[in-house]
C-alpha positions as CSV (number, residue, x, y, z in Angstrom):
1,X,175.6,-106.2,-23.2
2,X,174.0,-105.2,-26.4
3,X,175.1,-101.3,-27.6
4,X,172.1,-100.1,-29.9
5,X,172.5,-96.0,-30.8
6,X,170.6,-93.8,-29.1
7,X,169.7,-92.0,-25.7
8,X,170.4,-93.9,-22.1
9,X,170.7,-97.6,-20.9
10,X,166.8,-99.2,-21.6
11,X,165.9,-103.1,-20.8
12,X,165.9,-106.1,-23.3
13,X,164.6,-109.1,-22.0
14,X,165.2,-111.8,-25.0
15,X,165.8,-109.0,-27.2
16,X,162.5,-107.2,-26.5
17,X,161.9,-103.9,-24.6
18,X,158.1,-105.2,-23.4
19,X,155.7,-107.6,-24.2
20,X,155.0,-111.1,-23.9
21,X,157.4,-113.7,-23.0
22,X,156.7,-117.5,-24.2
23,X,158.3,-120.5,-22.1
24,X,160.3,-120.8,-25.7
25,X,161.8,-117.4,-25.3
26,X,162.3,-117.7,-21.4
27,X,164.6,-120.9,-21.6
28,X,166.9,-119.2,-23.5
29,X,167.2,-116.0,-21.0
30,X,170.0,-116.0,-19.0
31,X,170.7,-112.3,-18.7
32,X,169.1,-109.1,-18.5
33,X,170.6,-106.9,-21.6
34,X,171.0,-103.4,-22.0
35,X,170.7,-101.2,-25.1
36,X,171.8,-97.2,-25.5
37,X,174.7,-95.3,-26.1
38,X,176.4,-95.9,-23.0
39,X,179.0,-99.0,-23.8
40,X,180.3,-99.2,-20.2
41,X,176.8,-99.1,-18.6
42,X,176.5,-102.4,-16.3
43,X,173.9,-103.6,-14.0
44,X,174.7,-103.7,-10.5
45,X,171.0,-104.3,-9.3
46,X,168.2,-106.7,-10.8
47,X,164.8,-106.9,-9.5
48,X,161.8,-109.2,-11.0
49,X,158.1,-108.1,-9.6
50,X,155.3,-109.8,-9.8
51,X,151.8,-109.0,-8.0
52,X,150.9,-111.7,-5.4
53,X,147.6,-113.4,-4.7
54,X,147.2,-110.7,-2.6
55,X,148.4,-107.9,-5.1
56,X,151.4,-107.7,-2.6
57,X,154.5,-107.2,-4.3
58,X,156.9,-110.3,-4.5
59,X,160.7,-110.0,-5.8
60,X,163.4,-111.4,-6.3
61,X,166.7,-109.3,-6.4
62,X,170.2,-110.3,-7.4
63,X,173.5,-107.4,-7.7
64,X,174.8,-108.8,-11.5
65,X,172.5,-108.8,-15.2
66,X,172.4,-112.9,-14.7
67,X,169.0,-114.1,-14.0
68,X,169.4,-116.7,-10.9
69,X,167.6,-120.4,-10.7
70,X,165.2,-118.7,-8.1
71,X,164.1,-115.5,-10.6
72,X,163.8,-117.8,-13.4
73,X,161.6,-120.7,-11.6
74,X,159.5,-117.8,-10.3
75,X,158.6,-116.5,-13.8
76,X,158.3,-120.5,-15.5
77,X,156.0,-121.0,-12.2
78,X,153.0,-118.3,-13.4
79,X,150.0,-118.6,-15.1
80,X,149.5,-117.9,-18.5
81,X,148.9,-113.8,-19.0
82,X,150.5,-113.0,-15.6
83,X,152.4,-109.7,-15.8
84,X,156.0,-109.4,-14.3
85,X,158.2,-106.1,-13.8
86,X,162.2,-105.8,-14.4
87,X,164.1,-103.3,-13.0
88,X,167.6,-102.2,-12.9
89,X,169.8,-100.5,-10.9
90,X,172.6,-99.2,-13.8
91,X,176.3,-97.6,-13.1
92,X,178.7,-96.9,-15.8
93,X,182.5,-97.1,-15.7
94,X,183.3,-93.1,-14.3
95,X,180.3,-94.5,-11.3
96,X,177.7,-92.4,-12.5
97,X,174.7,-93.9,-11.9
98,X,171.7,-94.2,-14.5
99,X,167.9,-94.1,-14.6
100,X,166.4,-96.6,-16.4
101,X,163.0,-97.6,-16.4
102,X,161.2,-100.7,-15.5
103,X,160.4,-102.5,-18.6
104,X,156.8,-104.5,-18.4
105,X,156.4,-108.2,-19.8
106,X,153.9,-110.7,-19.8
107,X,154.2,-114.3,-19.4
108,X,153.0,-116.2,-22.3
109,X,153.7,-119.7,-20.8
């Protein structure tokens, strides 16, 4: 987990808070980080979106920060300029539990 002063848990997703991802950048993901002034915050619920062909919503969910082969085939398998969502369920060590937004990305390929 990566501790960076300053308000409540937020997402880092190869050290970024949003933006675009490039295949570089996402083969070296393994985790999703959090920054903020909460050291024990911990993720206890990770969920990648992405909007279908149909602009259903499809996820993938996992209960730890570590990516799984699944979530990270899905986000290798999109096209170029396809936008993905990452959220997080967040608890710290006393069980209170944390809002965190989702944090936006787009895949660069």
């Amino acid at each position: 987990m990566i501790s960076v002063p300053g308000g409540p848990p937020s997402i880092r997703l190869a050290r970024k808070a949003k933006g675009e991802i490039s295949a570089a950048e996402w083969k070296g993901v393994r985790d999703v980080d959090l920054a903020g002034c909460v050291p024990d915050a911990r993720i206890t619920q990770l969920t990648l979106c992405i909007k279908d062909c149909t602009a259903k919503d499809a996820s993938l969910k996992t209960t730890s920060k570590v990516l799984t082969a699944e979530m990270r085939t899905m986000i290798q398998n999109l096209p170029p300029g396809t936008a993905f969502t990452v959220k997080v369920e967040v608890k710290d060590d006393s069980g209170k539990e944390w809002k965190v937004p989702a944090a936006e990305f787009t895949w660069r390929g």
